[in-house]
C-alpha positions as semicolon CSV with decimal commas, in nm:
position;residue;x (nm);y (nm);z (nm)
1;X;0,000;0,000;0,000
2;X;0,129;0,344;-0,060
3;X;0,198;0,534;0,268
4;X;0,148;0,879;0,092
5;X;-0,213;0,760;-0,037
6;X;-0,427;0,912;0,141
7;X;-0,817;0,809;0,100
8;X;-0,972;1,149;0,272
9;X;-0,831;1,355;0,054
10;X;-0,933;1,154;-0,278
11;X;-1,259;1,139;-0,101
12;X;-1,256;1,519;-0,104
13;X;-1,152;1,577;-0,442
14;X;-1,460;1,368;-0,578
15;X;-1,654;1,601;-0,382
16;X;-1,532;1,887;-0,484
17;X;-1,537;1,773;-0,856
18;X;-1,917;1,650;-0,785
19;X;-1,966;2,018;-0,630
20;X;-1,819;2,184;-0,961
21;X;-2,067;1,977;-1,158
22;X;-2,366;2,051;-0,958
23;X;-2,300;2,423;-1,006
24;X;-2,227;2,375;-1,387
25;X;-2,559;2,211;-1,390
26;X;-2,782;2,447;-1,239
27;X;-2,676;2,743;-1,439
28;X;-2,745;2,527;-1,714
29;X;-3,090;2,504;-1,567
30;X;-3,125;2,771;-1,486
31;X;-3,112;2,901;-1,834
32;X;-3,297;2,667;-2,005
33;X;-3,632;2,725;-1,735
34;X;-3,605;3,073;-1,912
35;X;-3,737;2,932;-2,229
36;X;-4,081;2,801;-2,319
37;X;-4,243;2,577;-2,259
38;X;-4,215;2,669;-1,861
39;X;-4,076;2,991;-1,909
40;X;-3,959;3,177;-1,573
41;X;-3,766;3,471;-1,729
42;X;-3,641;3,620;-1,403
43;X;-3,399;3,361;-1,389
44;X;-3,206;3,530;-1,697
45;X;-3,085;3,778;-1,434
46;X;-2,833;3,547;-1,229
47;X;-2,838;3,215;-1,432
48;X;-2,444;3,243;-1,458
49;X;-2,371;3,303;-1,083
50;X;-2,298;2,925;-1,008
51;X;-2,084;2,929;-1,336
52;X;-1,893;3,226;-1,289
53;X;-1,827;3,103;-0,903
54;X;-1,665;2,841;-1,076
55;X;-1,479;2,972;-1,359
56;X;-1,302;3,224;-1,090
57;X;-1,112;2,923;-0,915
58;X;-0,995;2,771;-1,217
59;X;-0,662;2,832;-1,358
60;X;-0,530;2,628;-1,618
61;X;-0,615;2,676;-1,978
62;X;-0,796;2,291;-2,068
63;X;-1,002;2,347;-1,717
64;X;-1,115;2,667;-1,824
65;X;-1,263;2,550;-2,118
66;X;-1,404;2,229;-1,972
67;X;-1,567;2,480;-1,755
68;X;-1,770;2,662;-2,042
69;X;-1,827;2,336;-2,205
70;X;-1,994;2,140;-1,918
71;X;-2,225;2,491;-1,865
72;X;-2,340;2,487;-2,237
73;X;-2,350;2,104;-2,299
74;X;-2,645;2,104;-1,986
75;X;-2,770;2,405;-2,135
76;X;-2,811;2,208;-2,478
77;X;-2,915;1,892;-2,262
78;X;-3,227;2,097;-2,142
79;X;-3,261;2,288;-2,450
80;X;-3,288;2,100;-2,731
81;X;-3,344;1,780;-2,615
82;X;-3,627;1,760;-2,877
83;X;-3,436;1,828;-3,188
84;X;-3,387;1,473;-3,265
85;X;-3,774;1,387;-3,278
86;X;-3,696;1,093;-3,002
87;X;-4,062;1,143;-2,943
88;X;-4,184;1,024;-3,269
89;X;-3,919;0,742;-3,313
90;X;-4,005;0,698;-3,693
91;X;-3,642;0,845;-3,859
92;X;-3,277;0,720;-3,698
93;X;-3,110;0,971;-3,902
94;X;-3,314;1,232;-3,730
95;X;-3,245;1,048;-3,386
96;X;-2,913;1,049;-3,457
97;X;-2,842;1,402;-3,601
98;X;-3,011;1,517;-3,264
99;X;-2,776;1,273;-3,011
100;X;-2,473;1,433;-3,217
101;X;-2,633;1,803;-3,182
102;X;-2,606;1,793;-2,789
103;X;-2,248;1,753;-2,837
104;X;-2,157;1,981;-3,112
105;X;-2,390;2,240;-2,983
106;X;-2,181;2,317;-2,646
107;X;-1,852;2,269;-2,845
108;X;-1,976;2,545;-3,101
109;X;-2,124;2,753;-2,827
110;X;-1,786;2,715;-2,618
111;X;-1,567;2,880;-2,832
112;X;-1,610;3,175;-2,599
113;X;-1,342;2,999;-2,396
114;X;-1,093;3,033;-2,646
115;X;-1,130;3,437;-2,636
116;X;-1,186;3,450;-2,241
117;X;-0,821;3,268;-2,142
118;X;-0,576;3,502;-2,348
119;X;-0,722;3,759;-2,226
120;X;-0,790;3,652;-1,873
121;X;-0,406;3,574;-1,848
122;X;-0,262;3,890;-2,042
123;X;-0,550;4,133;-1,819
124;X;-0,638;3,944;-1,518
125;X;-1,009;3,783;-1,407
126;X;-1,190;4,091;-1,338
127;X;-1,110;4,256;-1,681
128;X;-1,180;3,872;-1,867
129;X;-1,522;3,874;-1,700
130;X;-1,626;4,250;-1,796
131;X;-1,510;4,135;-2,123
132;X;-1,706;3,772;-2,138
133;X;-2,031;3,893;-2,216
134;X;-1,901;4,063;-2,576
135;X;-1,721;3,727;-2,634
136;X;-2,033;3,525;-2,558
137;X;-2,207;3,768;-2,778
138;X;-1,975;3,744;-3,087
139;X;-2,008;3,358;-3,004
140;X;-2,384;3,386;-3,077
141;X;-2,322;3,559;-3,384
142;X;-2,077;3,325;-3,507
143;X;-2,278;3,032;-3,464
144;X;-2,551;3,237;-3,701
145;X;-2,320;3,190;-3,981
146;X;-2,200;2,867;-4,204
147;X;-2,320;2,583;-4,275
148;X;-2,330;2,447;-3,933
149;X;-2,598;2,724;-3,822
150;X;-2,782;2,619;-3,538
151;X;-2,840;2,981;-3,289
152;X;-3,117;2,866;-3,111
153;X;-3,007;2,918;-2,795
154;X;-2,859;3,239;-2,805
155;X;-2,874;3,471;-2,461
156;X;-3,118;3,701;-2,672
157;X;-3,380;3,444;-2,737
158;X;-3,387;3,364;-2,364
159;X;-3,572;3,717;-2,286
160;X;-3,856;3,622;-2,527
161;X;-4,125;3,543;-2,274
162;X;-4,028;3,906;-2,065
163;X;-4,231;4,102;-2,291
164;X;-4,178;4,435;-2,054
165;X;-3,796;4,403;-2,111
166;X;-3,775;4,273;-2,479
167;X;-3,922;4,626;-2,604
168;X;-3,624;4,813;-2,629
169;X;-3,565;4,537;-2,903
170;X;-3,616;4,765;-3,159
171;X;-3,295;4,977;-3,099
172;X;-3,069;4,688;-2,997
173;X;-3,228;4,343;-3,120
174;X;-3,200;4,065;-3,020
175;X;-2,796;3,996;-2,977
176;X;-2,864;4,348;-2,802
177;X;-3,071;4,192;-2,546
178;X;-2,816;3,910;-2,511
179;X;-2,531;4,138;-2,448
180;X;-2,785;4,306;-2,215
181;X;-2,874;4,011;-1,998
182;X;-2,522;3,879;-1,989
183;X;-2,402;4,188;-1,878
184;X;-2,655;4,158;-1,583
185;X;-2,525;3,869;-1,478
186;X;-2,180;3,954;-1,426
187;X;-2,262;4,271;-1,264
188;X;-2,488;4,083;-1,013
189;X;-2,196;3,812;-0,972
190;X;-2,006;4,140;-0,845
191;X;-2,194;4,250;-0,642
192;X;-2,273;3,950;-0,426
193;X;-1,860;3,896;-0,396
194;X;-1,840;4,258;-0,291
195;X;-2,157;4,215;-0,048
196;X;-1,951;3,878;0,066
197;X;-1,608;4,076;0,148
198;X;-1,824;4,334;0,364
199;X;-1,938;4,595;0,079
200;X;-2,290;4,631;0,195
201;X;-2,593;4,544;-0,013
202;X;-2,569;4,880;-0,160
203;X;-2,264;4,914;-0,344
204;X;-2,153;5,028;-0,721
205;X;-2,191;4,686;-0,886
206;X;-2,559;4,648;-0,755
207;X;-2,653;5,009;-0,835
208;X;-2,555;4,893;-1,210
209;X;-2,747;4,593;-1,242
210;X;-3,067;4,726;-1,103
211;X;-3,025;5,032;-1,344
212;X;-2,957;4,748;-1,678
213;X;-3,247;4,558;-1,523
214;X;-3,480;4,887;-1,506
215;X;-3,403;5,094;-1,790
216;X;-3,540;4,848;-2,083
217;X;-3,882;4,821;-1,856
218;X;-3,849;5,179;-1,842
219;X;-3,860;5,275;-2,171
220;X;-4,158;4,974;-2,293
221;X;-4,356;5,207;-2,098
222;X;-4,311;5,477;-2,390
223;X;-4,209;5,244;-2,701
224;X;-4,424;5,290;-2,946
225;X;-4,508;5,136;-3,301
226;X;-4,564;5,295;-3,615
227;X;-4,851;5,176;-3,773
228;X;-5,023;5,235;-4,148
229;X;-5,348;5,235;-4,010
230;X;-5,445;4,985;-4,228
231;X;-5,562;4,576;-4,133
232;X;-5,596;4,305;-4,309
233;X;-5,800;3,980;-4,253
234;X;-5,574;3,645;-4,319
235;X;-5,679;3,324;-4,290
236;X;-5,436;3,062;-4,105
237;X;-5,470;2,690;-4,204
238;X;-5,310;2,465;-3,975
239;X;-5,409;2,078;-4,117
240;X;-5,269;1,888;-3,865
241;X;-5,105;1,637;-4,123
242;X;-4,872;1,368;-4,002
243;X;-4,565;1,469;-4,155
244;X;-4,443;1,114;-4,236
245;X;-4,769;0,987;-4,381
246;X;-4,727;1,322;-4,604
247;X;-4,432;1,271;-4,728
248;X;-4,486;0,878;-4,761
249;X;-4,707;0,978;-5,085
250;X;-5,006;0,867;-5,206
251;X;-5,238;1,072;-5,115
252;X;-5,214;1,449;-5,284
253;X;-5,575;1,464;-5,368
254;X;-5,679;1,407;-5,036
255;X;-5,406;1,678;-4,891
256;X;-5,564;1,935;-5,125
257;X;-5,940;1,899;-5,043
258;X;-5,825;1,898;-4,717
259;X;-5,676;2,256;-4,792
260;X;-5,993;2,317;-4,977
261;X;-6,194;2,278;-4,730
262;X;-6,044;2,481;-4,417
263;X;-5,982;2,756;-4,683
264;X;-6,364;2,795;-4,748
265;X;-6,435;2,843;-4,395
266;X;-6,171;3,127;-4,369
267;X;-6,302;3,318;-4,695
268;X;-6,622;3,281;-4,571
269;X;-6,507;3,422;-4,274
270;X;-6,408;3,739;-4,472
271;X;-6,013;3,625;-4,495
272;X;-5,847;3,859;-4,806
273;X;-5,549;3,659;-4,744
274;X;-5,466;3,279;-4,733
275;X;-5,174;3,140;-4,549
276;X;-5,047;2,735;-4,595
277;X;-4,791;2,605;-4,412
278;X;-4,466;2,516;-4,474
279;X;-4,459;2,251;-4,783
280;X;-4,792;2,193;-4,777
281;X;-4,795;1,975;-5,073
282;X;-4,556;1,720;-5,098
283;X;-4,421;1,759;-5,446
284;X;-4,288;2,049;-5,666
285;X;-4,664;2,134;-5,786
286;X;-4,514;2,434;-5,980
287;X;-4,258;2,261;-6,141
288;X;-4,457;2,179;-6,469
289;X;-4,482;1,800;-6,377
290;X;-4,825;1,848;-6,163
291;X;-5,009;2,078;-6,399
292;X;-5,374;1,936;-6,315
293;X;-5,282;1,968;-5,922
294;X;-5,136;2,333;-6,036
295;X;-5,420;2,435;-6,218
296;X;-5,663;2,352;-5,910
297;X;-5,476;2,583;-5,709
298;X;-5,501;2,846;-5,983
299;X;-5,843;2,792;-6,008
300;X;-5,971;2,849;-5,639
301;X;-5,800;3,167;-5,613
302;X;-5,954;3,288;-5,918
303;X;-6,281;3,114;-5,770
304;X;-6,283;3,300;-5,432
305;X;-6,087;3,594;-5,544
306;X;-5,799;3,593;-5,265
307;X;-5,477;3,548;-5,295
308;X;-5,295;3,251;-5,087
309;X;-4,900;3,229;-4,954
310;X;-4,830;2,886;-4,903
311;X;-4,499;2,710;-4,858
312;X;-4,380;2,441;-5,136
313;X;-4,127;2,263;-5,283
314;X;-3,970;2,457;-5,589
315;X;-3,804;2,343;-5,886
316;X;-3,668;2,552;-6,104
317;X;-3,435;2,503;-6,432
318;X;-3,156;2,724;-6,580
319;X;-2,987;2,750;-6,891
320;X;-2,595;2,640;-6,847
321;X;-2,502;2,978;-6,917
322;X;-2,782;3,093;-6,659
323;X;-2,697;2,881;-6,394
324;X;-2,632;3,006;-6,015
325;X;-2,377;2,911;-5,865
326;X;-2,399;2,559;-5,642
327;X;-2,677;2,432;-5,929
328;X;-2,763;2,102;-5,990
329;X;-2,646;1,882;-6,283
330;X;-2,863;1,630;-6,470
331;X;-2,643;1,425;-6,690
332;X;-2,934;1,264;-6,827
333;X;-3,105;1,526;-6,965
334;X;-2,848;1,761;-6,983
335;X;-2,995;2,034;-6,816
336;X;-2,889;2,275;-6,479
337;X;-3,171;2,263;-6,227
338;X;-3,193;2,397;-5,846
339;X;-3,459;2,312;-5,533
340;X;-3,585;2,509;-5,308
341;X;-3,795;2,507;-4,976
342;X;-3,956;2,774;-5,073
343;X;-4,283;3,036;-5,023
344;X;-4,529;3,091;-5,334
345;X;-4,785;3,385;-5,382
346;X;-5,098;3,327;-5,563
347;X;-5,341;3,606;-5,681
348;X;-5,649;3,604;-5,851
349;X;-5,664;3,827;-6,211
350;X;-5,354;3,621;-6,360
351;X;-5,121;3,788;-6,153
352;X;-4,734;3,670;-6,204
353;X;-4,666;3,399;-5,924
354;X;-4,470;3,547;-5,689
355;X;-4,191;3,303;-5,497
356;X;-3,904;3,317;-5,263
357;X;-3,634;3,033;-5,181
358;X;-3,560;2,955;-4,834
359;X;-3,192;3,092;-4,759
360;X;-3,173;2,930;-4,408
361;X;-3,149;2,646;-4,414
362;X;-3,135;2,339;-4,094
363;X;-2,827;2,167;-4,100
364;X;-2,827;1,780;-4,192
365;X;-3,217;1,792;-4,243
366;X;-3,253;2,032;-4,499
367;X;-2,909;2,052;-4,631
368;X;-2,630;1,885;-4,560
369;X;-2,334;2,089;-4,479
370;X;-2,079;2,126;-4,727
371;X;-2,232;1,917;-4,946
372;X;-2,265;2,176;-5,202
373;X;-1,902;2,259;-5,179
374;X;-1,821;1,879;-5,179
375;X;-2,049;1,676;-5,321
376;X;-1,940;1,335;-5,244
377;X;-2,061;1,411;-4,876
378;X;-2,422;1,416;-4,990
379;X;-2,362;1,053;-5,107
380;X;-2,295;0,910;-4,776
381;X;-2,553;1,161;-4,577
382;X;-2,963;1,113;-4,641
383;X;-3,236;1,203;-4,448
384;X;-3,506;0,966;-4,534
385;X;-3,817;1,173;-4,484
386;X;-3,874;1,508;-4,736
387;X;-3,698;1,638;-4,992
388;X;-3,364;1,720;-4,864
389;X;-3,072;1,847;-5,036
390;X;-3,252;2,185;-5,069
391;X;-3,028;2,472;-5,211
392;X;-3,002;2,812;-5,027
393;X;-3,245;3,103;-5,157
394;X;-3,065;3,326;-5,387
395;X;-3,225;3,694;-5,240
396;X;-3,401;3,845;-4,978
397;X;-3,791;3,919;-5,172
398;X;-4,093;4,070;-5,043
399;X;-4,399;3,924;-5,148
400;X;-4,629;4,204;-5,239
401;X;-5,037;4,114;-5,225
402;X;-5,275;4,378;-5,452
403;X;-5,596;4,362;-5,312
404;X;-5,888;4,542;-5,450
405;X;-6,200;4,717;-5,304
406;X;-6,507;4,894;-5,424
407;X;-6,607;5,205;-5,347
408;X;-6,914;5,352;-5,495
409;X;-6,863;5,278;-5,871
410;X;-6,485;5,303;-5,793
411;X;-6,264;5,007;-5,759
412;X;-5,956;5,097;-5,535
413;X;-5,618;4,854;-5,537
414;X;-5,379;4,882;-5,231
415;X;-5,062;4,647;-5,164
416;X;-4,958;4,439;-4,868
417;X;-4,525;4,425;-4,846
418;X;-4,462;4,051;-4,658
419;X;-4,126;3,943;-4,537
420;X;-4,170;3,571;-4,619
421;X;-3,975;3,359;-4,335
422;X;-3,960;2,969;-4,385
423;X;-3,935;2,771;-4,074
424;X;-3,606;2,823;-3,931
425;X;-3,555;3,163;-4,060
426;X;-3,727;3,275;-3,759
427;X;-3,495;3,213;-3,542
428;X;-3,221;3,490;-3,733
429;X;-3,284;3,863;-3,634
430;X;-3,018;4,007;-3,862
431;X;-3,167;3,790;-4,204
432;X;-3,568;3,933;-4,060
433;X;-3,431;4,314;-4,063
434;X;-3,222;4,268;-4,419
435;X;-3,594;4,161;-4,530
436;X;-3,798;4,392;-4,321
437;X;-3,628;4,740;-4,377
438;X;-3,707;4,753;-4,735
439;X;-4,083;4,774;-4,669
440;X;-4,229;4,534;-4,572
441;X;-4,601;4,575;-4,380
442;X;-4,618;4,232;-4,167
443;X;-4,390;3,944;-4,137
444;X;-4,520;3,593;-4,278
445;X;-4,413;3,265;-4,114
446;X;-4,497;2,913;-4,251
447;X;-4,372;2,635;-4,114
448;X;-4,349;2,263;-3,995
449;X;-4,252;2,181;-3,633
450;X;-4,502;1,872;-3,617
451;X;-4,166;1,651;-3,665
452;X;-4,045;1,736;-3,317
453;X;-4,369;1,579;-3,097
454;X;-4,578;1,825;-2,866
455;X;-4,237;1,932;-2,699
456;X;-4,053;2,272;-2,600
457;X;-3,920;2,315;-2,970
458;X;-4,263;2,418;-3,115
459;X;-4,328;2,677;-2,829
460;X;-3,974;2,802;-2,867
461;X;-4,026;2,812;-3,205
462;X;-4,331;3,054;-3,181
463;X;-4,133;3,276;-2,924
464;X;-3,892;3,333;-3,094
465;X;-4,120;3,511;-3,333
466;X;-4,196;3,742;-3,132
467;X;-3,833;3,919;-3,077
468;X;-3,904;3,927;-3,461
469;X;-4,214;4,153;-3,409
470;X;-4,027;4,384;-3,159
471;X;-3,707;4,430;-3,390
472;X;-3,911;4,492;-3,700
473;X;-4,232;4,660;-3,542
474;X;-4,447;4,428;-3,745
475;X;-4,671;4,201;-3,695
476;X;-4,665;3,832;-3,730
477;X;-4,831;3,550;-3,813
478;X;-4,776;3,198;-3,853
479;X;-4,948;2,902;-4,065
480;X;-4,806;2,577;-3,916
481;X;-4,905;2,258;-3,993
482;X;-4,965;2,065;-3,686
483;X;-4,926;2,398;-3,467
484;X;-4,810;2,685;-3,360
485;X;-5,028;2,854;-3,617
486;X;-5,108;3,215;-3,415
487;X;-5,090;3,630;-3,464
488;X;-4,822;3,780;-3,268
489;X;-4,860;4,200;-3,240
490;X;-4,579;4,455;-3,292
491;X;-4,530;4,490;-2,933
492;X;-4,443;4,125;-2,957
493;X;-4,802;3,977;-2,765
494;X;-4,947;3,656;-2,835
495;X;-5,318;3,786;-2,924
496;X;-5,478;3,469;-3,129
497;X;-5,312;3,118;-3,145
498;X;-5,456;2,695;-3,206
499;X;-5,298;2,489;-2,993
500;X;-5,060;2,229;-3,098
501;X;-5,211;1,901;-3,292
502;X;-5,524;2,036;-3,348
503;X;-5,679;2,077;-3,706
504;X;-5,853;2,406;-3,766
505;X;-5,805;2,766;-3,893
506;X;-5,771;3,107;-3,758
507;X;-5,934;3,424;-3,921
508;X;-5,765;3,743;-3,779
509;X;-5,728;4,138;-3,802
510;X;-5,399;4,235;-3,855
511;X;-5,300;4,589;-3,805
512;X;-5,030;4,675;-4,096
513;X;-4,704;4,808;-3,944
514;X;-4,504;5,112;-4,156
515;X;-4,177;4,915;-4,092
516;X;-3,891;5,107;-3,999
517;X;-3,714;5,056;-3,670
518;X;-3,342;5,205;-3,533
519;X;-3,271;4,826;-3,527
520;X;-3,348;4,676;-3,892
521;X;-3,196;5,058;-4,034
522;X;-2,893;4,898;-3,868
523;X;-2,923;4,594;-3,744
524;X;-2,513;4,509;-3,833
525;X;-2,321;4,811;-3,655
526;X;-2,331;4,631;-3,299
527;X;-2,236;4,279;-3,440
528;X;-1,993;4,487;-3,616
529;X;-1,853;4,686;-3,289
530;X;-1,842;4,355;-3,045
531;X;-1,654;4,194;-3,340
532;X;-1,405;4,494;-3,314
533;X;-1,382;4,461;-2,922
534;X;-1,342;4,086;-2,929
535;X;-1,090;4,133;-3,198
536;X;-0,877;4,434;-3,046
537;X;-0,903;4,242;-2,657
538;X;-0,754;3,929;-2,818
539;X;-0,486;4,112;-2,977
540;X;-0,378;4,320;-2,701
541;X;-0,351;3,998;-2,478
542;X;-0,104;3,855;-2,750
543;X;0,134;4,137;-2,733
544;X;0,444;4,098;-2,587
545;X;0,508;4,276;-2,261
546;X;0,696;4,558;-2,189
547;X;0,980;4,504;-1,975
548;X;1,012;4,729;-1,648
């Protein structure tokens, strides 16, 4: 036996590595009960104490970033557990694509780590933690970009459900509100280690975080919205179809009556608009190769005389000297072709279809990454549900709706601008403001989030939407197929909604927003000046030192 062994003091180290853990764990927590579908936003305020009481005692470089990883791998753990539809149990690729997400998820969102321990060793702790919440930030942002795009759990999208504090949205967005809340915590991680060494409740670093906490609940109480002082009535479908009976085929006839048949109660419920959700047919119906399913369509818009946005495959074929870039190749027939997931508007009078491709798109199940820049991969990589291998939307394009009225002997026309978001494009504020800022009147989502069970993604999904309305100052509303199909206001309020896995429609009044917010004029310049800060900190901390 080895006299030096000594089995207290191993017995003590487990502890204190079980201790560590435990903290790592409940910020985790602690974070994710600030998202739907149990949302408790308060806890945004001081979900980082246990972490940061952590990170302070560490030292080396590796433990430092195990640190940051353990925090965001529970995070992901109670966050998007869902993602890989273990509810539904029908698709292993799914399953598996979601397992792997857990993982890949903290290691993408811990990159933070790699900014924070330069700098914490070149400036010291206290500078390194005033600094952490503009590397977390630019961490958020990162992850909003490539291939491997996944920024659902960004800090900003945690304040969704703390509609009193989300207002001042529309000067600072959404990574605004991140940087915000982050910057909370730290200060409130201060001030408890300065009430600890005898400072008094009352000291500098609580004095700041009541006055970050109380100025954005300040000013909701004078935010306004600018509004056209128009409405419009739009009918929401929500079909409730199983997603992998609809895709199993078959049955197209049936999925359009079933269309059919909601949309007459909406127009008879004095809807001017028609919204269908996300790929609502399960073919490329506008392709040429459906023309009698087409030509139905066509038909009961000109029929009832209103228009209808729905979401559907797209096929579209190009001339080789045409071609985009990344389009596809058919040997066979010797011809350049690209798909979209994609949004189509349909208006009465023969009207020019109006359509939009999908530029978000979710890694492995729409697209998988890098396949377009290396092909092979798509080979070995196949979802088996859907048409995947979708290319990215070319442009940013408002779908503009004419509608026409009578008035006397006078027929009047006015247009409806509509920022067309697919899905996942929700979940990007700088992609909504690119759209939003050029005019648009309301913001249109259709989706699908019936693959994912009746769990938190759907209601995260819908909240999400509403940092949307706040940026933009527009309203939204969203035709989902087995739910969350609702109308969110510009102040970012839930006002009309179906609950998930029901089959029904909505009919509501939408009050037009005039677009135009400090936020989607300039929705890039703070991205822009945390990237600067990260940038400069980091390179300051690699300098060498001057020698006394």
């Amino acid at each position: 036996m080895n006299p030096d062994f000594d089995p207290s003091e191993k017995s003590q180290l487990k502890k204190g590595r079980r201790k560590v853990r435990g903290k790592l764990m409940l910020s985790g927590l602690l974070f994710g009960l600030s998202f739907s579908p149990l949302p408790f936003p308060f806890t945004l305020f001081f979900f980082l104490f246990p972490f940061l009481s952590v990170l302070e005692t560490e030292e080396k470089g590796w433990a430092i970033y195990k640190t940051f990883y353990l925090l965001n791998l529970f995070a992901s753990f109670v966050l998007v557990y869902w993602v890989g539809a273990f509810t539904e149990m029908k698709d292993y690729f799914l399953m598996i694509s979601g397992a792997v997400l857990f993982f890949f998820t903290a290691m993408y969102m811990s990159f933070q780590a790699l900014l924070y321990i330069p700098v914490r060793k070149r400036f010291g702790s206290k500078t390194a933690l005033l600094l952490l919440p503009v590397f977390w930030s630019v961490n958020d942002l990162f992850y909003m970009w490539g291939d491997f795009s996944f920024p659902w759990t960004s800090a900003g999208h945690a304040a969704a459900n703390f509609n009193s504090f989300i207002q001042i949205a529309d000067i600072i967005g959404s990574p605004g509100l991140g940087l915000l809340v982050l910057y909370i915590n730290v200060f409130f991680f201060f001030a408890v280690r300065k009430f600890r060494e005898g400072g008094g409740y009352i000291n500098r670093y609580s004095l700041v975080t009541v006055v970050l906490i109380i100025t954005p609940i300040v000013y909701s109480v004078f935010a306004h919205h600018s509004s056209s002082g128009k409405t419009i009535s739009i009918g929401l479908i929500q079909p409730n179809l199983d997603p992998y009976d609809k895709w199993a085929g078959n049955n197209l006839e049936e999925i359009m009556q079933d269309y059919f048949t909601l949309s007459d109660q909406t127009v008879q419920g004095g809807a001017e608009l028609l919204v269908w959700p996300e790929t609502a047919l399960p073919a490329y119906i506008f392709s040429g190769a459906y023309p009698a399913e087409a030509q139905k369509i066509y038909d009961y818009v000109e029929q009832t005389n209103t228009p209808l946005l729905t979401g559907m495959p797209d096929l579209v074929y190009y001339d080789k000297d045409k071609a985009p870039q990344y389009s596809k190749f058919n040997e066979q027939m010797d011809y350049y072709y690209r798909t979209h997931n994609a949004a189509f508007l349909i208006q009465p009078g023969g009207k020019p279809v109006q359509r939009y491709g999908k530029m978000k798109l979710v890694p492995f199940g729409e697209k998988i990454p890098l396949a377009d820049k290396i092909p092979v991969i798509g080979k070995f990589i196949k979802w088996g549900v859907g048409i995947s291998g979708w290319n990215e939307g070319i442009d940013t394009t408002l779908l503009t709706v004419t509608l026409e009225s009578e008035s006397g002997k006078e027929l009047l026309t006015d247009s409806v601008s509509i920022t067309p978001l697919i899905c996942y494009e929700s979940v990007y504020p700088v992609h909504t403001a690119e759209f939003s800022k050029r005019g648009a009147n309301l913001i249109a989502v259709v989706t699908n989030d019936s693959w994912y069970g009746n769990t938190s993604g759907p209601y995260q999904h819908r909240d999400f939407a509403k940092l949307r309305a706040v940026e933009n100052r527009l309203p939204v509303i969203r035709a989902a197929n087995g739910g969350i199909s609702c109308l969110i206001d510009s102040r970012g309020e839930l006002k009309s909604s179906l609950s998930m896995y029901t089959r029904g429609y909505l009919v509501v009044d939408v009050e037009l927003g005039a677009g135009g917010t400090i936020y989607n004029r300039s929705s890039e310049l703070l991205p822009w000046l945390m990237w600067i800060t990260t940038i400069g900190a980091v390179f300051f901390s690699f300098l060498p030192r001057k020698k006394s």
